[in-house]
C-alpha positions as CSV (number, residue, x, y, z in Angstrom):
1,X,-42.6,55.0,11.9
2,X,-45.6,52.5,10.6
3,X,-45.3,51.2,7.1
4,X,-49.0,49.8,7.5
5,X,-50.4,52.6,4.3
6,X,-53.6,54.4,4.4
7,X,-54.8,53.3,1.5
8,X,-57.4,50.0,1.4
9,X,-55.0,46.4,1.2
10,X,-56.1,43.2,0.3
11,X,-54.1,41.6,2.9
12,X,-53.1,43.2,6.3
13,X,-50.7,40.6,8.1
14,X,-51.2,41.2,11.9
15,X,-48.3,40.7,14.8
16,X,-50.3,40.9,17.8
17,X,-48.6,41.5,21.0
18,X,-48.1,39.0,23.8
19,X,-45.0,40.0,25.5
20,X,-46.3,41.5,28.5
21,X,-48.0,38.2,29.4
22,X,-45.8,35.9,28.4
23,X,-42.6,37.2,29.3
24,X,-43.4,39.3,32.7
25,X,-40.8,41.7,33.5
26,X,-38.2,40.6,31.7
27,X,-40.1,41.8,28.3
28,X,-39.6,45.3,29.4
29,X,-35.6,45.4,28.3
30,X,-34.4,41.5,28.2
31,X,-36.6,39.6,26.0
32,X,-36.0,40.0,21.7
33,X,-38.6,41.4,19.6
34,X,-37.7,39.4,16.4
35,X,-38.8,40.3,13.2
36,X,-42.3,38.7,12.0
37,X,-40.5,35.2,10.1
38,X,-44.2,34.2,8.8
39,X,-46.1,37.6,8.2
40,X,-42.7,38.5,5.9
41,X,-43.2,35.5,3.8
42,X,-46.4,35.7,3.2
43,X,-46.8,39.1,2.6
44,X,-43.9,38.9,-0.1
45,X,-45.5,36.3,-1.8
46,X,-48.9,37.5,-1.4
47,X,-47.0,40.8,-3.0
48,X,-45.4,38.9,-5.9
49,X,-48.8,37.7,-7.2
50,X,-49.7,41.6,-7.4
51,X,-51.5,42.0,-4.3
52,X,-51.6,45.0,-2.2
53,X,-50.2,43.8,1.2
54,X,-49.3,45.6,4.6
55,X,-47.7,44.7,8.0
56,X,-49.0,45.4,11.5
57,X,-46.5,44.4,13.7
58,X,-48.1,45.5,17.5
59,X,-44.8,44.1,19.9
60,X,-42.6,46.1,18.2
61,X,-45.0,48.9,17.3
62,X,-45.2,48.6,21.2
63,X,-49.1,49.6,20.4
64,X,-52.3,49.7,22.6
65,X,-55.3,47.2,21.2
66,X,-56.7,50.4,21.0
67,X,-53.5,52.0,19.2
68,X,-53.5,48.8,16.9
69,X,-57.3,49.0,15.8
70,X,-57.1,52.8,14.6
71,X,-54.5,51.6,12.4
72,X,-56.1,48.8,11.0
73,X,-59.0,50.5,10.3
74,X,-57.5,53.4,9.0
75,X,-55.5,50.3,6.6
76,X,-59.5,48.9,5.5
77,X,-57.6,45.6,4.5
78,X,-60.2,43.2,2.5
79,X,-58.6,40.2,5.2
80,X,-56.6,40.9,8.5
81,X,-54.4,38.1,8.7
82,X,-53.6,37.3,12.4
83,X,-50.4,35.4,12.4
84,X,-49.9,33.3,14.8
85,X,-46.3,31.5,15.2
86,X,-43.0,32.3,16.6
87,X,-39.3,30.6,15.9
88,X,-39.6,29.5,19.5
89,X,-41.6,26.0,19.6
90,X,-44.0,27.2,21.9
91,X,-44.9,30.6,20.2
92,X,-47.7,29.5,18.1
93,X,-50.0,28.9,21.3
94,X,-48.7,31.8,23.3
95,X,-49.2,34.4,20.3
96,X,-52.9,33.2,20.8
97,X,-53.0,35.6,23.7
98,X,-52.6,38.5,21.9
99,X,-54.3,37.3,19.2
100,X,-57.4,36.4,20.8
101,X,-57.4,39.4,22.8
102,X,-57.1,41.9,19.6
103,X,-59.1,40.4,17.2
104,X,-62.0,39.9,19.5
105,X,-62.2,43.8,19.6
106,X,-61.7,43.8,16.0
107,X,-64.6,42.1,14.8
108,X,-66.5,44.8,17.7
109,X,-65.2,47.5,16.1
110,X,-64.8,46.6,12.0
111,X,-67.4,43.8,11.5
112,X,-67.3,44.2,7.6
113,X,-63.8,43.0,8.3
114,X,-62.8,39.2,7.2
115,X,-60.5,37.9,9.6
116,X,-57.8,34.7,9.2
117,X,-55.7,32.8,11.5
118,X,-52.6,31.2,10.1
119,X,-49.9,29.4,12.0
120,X,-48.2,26.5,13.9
121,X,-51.4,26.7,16.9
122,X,-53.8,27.1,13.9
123,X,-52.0,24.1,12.1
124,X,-52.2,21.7,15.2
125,X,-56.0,22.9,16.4
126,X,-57.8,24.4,13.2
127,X,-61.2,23.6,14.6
128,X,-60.8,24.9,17.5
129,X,-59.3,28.1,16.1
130,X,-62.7,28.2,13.5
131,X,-64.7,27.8,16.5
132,X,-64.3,31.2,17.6
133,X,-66.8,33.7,16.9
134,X,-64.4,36.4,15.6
135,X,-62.2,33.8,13.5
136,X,-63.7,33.6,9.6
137,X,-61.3,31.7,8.3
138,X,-58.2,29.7,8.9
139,X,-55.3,28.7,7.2
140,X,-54.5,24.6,7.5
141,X,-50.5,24.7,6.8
142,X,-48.3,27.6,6.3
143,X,-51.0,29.0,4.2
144,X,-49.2,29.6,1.2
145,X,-51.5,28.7,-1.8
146,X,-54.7,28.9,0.1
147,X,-54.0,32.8,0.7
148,X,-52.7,33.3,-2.6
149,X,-56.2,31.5,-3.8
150,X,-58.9,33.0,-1.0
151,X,-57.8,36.4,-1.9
152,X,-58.7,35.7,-5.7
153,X,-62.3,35.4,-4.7
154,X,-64.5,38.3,-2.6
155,X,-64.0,36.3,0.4
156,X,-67.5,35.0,0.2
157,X,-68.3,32.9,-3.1
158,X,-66.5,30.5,-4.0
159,X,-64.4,29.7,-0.6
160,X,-65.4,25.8,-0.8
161,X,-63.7,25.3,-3.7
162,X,-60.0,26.8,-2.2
163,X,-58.1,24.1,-1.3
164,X,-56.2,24.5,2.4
165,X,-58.6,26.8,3.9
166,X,-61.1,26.5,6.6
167,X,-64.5,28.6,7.3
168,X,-68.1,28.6,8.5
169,X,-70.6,27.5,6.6
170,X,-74.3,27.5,8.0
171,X,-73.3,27.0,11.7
172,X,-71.2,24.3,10.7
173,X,-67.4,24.1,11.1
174,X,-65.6,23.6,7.5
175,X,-62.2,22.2,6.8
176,X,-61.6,21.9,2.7
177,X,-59.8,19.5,1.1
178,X,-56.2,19.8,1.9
179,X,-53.3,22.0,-0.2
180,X,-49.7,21.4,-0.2
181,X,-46.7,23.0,1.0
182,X,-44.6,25.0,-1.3
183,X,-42.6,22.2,-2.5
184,X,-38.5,22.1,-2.9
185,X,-38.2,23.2,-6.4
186,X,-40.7,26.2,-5.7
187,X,-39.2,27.7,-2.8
188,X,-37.7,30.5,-4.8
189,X,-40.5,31.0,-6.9
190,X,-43.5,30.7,-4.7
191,X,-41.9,31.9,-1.2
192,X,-40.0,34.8,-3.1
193,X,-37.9,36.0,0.1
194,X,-39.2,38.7,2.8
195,X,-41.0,42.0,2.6
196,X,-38.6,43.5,5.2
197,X,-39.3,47.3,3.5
198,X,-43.1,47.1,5.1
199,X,-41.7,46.5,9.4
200,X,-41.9,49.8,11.0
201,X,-39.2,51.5,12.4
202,X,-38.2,54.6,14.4
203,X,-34.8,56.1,12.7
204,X,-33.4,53.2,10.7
205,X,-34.6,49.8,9.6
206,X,-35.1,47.5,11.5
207,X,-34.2,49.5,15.0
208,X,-37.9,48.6,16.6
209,X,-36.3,45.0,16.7
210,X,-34.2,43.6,19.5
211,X,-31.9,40.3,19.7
212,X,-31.7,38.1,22.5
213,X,-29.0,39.4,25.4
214,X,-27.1,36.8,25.2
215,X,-26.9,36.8,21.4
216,X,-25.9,40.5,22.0
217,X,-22.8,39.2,24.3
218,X,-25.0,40.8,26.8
219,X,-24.4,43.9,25.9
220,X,-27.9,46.3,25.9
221,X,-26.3,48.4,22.8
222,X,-25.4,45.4,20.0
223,X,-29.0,44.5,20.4
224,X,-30.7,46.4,17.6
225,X,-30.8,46.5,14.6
226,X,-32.0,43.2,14.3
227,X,-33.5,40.9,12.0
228,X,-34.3,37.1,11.7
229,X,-34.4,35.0,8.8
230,X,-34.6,30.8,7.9
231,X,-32.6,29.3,5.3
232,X,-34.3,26.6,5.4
233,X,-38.1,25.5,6.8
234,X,-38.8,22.4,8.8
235,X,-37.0,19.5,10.2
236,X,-36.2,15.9,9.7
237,X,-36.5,14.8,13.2
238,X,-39.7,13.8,15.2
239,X,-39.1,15.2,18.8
240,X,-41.8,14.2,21.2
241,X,-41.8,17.6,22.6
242,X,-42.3,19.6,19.5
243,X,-44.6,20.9,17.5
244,X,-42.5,22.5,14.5
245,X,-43.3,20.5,11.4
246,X,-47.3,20.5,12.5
247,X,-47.4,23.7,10.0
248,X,-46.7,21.4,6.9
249,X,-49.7,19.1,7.5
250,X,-51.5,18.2,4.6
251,X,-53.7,16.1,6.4
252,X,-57.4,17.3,8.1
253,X,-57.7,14.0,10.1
254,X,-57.8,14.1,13.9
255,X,-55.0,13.2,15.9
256,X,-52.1,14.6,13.2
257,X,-48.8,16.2,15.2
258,X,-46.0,17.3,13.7
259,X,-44.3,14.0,13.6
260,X,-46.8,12.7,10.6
261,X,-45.5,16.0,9.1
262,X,-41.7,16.1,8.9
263,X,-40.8,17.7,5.6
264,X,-37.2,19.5,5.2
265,X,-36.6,22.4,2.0
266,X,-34.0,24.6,1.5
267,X,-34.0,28.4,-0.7
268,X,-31.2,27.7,-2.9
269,X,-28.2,29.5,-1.7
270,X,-27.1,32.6,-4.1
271,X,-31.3,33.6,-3.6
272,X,-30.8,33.3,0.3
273,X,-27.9,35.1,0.7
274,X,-29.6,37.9,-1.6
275,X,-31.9,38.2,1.5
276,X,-28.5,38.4,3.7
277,X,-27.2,41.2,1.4
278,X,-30.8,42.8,2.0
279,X,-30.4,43.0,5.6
280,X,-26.5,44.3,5.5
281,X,-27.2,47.0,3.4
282,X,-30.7,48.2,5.9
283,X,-26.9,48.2,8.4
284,X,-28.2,45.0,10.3
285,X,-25.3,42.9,11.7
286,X,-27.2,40.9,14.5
287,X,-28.8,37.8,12.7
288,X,-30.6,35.1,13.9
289,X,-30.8,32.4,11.7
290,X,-34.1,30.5,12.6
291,X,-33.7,27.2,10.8
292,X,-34.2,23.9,12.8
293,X,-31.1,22.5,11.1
294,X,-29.5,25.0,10.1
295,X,-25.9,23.0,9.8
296,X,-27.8,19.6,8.6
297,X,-27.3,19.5,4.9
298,X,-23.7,20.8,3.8
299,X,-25.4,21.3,-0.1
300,X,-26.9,24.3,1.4
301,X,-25.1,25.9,4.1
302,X,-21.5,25.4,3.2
303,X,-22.4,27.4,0.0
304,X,-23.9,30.2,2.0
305,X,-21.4,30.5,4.2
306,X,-18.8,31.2,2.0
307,X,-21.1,33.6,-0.3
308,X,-21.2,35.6,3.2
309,X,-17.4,35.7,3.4
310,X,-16.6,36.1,0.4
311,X,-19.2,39.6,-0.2
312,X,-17.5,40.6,2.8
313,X,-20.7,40.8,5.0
314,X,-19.8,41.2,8.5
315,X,-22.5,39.6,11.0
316,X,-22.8,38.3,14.7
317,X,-25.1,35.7,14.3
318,X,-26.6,32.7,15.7
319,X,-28.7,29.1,15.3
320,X,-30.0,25.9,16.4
321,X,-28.7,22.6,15.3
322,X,-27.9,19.3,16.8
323,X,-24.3,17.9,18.5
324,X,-25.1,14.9,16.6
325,X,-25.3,16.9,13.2
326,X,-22.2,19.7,12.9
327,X,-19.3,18.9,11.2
328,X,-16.3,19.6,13.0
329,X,-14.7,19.9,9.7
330,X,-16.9,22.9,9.1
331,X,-16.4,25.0,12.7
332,X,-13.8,27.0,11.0
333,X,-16.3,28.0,8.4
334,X,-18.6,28.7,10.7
335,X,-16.8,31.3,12.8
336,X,-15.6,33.3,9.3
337,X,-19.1,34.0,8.6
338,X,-20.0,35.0,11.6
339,X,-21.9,32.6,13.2
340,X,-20.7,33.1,17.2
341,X,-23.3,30.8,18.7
342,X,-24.5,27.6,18.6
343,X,-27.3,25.9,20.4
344,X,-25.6,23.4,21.5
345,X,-22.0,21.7,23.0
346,X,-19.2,22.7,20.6
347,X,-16.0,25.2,21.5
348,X,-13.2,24.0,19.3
349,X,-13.0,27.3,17.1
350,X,-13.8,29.8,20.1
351,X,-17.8,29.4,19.6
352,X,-20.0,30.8,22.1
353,X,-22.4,27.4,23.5
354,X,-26.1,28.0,24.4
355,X,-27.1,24.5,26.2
356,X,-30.7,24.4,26.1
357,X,-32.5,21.9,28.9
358,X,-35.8,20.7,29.7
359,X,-37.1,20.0,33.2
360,X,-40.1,17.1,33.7
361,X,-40.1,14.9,31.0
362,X,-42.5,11.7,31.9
363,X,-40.1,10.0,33.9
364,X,-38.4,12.7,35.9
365,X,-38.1,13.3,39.4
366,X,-36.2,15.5,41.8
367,X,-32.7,13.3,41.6
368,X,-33.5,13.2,37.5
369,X,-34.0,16.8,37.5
370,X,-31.2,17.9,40.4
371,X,-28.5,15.7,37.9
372,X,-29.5,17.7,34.6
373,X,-28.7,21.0,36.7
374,X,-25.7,19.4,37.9
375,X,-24.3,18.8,34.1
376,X,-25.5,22.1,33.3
377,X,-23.4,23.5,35.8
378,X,-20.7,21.1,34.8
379,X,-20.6,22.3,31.4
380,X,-21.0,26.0,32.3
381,X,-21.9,26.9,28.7
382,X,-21.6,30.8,27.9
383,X,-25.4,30.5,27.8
384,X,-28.3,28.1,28.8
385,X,-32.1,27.8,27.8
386,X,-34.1,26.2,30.8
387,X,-37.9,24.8,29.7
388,X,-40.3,23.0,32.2
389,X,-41.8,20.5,29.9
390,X,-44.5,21.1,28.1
391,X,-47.1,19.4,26.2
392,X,-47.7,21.8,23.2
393,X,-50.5,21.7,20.6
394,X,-49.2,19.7,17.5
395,X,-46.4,17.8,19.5
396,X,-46.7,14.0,19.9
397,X,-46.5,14.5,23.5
398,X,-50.0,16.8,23.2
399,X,-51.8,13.6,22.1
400,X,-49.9,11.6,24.5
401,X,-51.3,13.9,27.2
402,X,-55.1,14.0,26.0
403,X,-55.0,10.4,25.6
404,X,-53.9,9.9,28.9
405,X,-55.9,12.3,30.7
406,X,-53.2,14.4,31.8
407,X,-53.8,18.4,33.3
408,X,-53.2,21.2,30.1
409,X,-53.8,24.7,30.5
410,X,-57.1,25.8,29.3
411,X,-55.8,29.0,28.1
412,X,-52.8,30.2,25.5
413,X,-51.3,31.6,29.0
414,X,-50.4,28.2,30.2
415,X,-48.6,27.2,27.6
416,X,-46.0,30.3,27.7
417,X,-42.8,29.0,29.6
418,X,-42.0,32.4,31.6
419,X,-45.6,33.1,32.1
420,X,-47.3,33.7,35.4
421,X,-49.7,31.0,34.1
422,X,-47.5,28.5,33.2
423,X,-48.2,25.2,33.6
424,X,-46.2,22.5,33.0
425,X,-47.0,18.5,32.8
426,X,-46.8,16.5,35.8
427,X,-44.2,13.4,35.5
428,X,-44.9,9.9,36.7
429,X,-42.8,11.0,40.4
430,X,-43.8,14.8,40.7
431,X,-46.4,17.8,40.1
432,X,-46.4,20.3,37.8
433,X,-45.8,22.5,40.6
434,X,-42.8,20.4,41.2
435,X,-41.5,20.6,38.1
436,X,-42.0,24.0,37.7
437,X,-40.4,25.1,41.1
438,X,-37.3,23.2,40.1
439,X,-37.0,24.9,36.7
440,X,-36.8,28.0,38.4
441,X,-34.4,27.4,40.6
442,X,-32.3,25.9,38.1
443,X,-32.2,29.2,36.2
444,X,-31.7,31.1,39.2
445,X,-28.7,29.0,40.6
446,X,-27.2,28.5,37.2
447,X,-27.2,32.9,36.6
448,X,-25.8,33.2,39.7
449,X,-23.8,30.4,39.3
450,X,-19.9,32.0,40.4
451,X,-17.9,30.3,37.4
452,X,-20.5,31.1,35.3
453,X,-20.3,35.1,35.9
454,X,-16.4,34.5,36.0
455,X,-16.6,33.2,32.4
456,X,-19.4,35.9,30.9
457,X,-16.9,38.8,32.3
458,X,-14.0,37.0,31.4
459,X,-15.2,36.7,27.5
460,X,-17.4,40.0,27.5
461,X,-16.2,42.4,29.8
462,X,-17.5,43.7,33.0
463,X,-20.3,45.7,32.1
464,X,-21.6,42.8,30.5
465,X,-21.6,40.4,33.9
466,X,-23.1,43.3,35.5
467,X,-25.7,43.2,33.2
468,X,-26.6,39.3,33.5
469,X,-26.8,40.4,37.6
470,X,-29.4,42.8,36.4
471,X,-31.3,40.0,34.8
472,X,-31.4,38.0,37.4
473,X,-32.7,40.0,39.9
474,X,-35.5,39.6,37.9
475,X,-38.0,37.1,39.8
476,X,-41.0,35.1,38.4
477,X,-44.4,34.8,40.0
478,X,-46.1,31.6,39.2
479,X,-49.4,31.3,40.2
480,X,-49.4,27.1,40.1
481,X,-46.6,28.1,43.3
482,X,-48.1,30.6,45.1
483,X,-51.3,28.3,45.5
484,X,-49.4,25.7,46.3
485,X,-46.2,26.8,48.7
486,X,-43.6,24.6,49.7
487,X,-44.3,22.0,52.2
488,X,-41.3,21.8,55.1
């Protein structure tokens, strides 16, 4: 069932679909759908200022381009917003496939159609995003005010004058003068929660979305519902490698990554967990929490955690946070409210571990690499994330890698970790193809890794190590290896 109405928006906020591409074969049952963070955000704001708003969301829709452009059409929105960014760091670029691909053939089909871009990619490249011919506008940060204010005119006079936003203007590329980000004392005002009523679903909210497997305990039937929300946006940290806090730039000049932009706010905690209460009473249990941080700043999170317990909301959820940042103190805490996993190395209080890894960093080689799968495989973590490195638009390490002259892909496809384009950075010891070739086989040894399987059927059942088997029978083609074979 669509929630996209027939009647004419102001704003429709656009999902397009990548999975195919980026994920290969494993998008077909292993890979999550999660809920549109960004396009619910915005369209609840965009809502709260009395605008008629709508959500296409074409991955979970599981819609044609073809499919996809009867709806929006039939929708006649004033601006198709084309949001393009994901929870994982690389998303931004990789939803450029879809998006590229779809609105391309919407500007053939619905010319009288504006079209946006907002997003981490369109954060870390606006001009290049402007630059293409079926892009009218784009959004310089999360887009907040400069939506709010670009849909107060007709979308032609007056757009110099709006503060964030970038168009064409006589065959000349535009950027205005920069707007903020919602500030800390406005996050419950001006970012009034999420619009979860407008996702589409088939019998009950929220059922077109899927978690990660592993989030699932690798069981196929825990997976949907599923929703995922932030606490909190941003990050304090300045990771060479990532890109996240390139969608609070407030600066146009060339050369800004998301280091230049670290900026770190919070919902307040009783209006957050109204969002939590939202999703437990659509019958969603399987939460991911998207924040950075999530377990940074005890002001925020301890609250929350004990509003969850305390309303008696029952949830198998997730995040992210740092070794260096958890408070063993608070592990206990943790566990009562549900949260099961944590990306990274703690077990004291029977918490699931995903250790997450990156292959080819600048000064890798094959004994570098071969040591990080040997403390994986020391570890033997209930779950592990394996990345070739990559220099992504926005990240300090994408300037690093212009600058230097380094190999990028010239295409969204390149920058997708599981694609069959995917190419990763050289180091200073080994190719790309290298790197790449050992990334796989880390995966592939550390899934089939005996003590591994022993552990997933020893703390899910059977079925469930069955089920990881299944996965990883699952092979990837890479074109960067089949052009270039192994040598003897």
């Amino acid at each position: 069932m669509s929630k996209v109405p027939t009647r004419q928006l102001d704003v429709l906020f656009i999902e397009p679909d990548c999975a195919g591409v980026a994920y290969q074969d494993l998008s077909k049952v292993y890979s999550a759908i999660e809920t549109p963070t960004w396009s619910l955000l915005l369209a609840q704001s965009c809502r709260a200022k009395g605008y008629g708003v709508g959500i296409l969301d074409q991955t979970a829709e599981r819609l044609t381009d073809e499919q996809a452009l009867k709806k929006i059409g039939q929708a006649k929105p004033r601006l198709a917003v084309f949001v393009v960014y994901g929870q994982n760091p690389n998303s931004g670029t990789t939803n450029m496939i879809g998006a590229g691909r779809l609105c391309a053939a919407l500007k053939l089909a619905h010319p009288e159609i504006k079209t946006c871009f907002v997003g981490s990619h369109t954060s870390a490249l606006p001009r290049e995003v402007l630059s293409l011919p079926f892009v009218d506008f784009v959004l310089l940060n999360e887009g907040v005010y400069a939506l709010h204010n670009l849909l107060a005119t007709n979308l032609q006079d007056k757009i110099h004058a709006v503060k964030g936003l970038g168009h064409k203007s006589g065959g000349q590329l535009v950027l205005n003068e920069p707007q903020a980000v919602v500030p800390q004392e406005r996050m419950d005002q001006d970012l009034p929660g999420y619009a979860w009523d407008l996702l589409p679903y088939d019998k009950k909210p929220l059922d077109l979305y899927r978690a990660h497997f592993w989030h699932a305990e690798f069981s196929h039937e825990k997976r949907t519902p599923f929703a995922a929300i932030y606490t909190s946006l941003g990050c304090r940290f300045a990771c060479d490698f990532c890109m996240i806090n390139i969608v609070n730039r407030v600066d146009n000049a060339d050369g800004v990554v998301s280091a230049n932009s670290r900026n770190m706010r919070y919902w307040s905690p009783d209006f957050i967990t109204k969002e939590f209460e939202k999703l437990a009473g659509y019958g969603v249990e399987t939460i991911r929490i998207s924040d950075e941080m999530f377990f940074l700043d005890k002001r925020y999170y301890e609250p929350l955690c004990q509003n969850i317990i305390d309303r008696g909301l029952k949830f198998r959820m997730w995040s992210y946070s740092r070794v260096d940042t958890v408070r063993k103190e608070f592990l206990e805490l943790f566990r009562k409210a549900g949260i099961g996993w944590l990306a990274l190395e703690v077990r004291d209080q029977g918490l699931n571990v995903i250790s997450n890894y990156i292959f080819g960093f600048p000064d890798d080689n094959l004994e570098t690499m071969q040591q990080t799968l040997d403390l994986a495989l020391e570890l033997c973590t209930e779950m592990v994330n394996m990345y070739p490195c990559q220099a992504l638009p926005g990240s300090p390490l994408y300037n690093t890698a212009r600058q230097m002259g380094w190999k990028l892909p010239d295409k969204p496809e390149g920058f997708a970790f599981l694609s069959y384009e995917s190419l990763p950075l050289p180091t200073k010891h080994v190719s790309a193809a290298e790197v790449l070739r050992f990334r796989d086989h880390a995966w592939q040894t550390y899934f089939q890794y005996p003590a591994f399987l022993e552990l997933v059927e020893k703390k899910f059942g059977t079925q469930e190590r069955k089920n990881v088997e299944a996965m990883a029978s699952i092979r990837l083609r890479r074109r960067l290896l089949e052009e270039q074979p192994t040598t003897a």
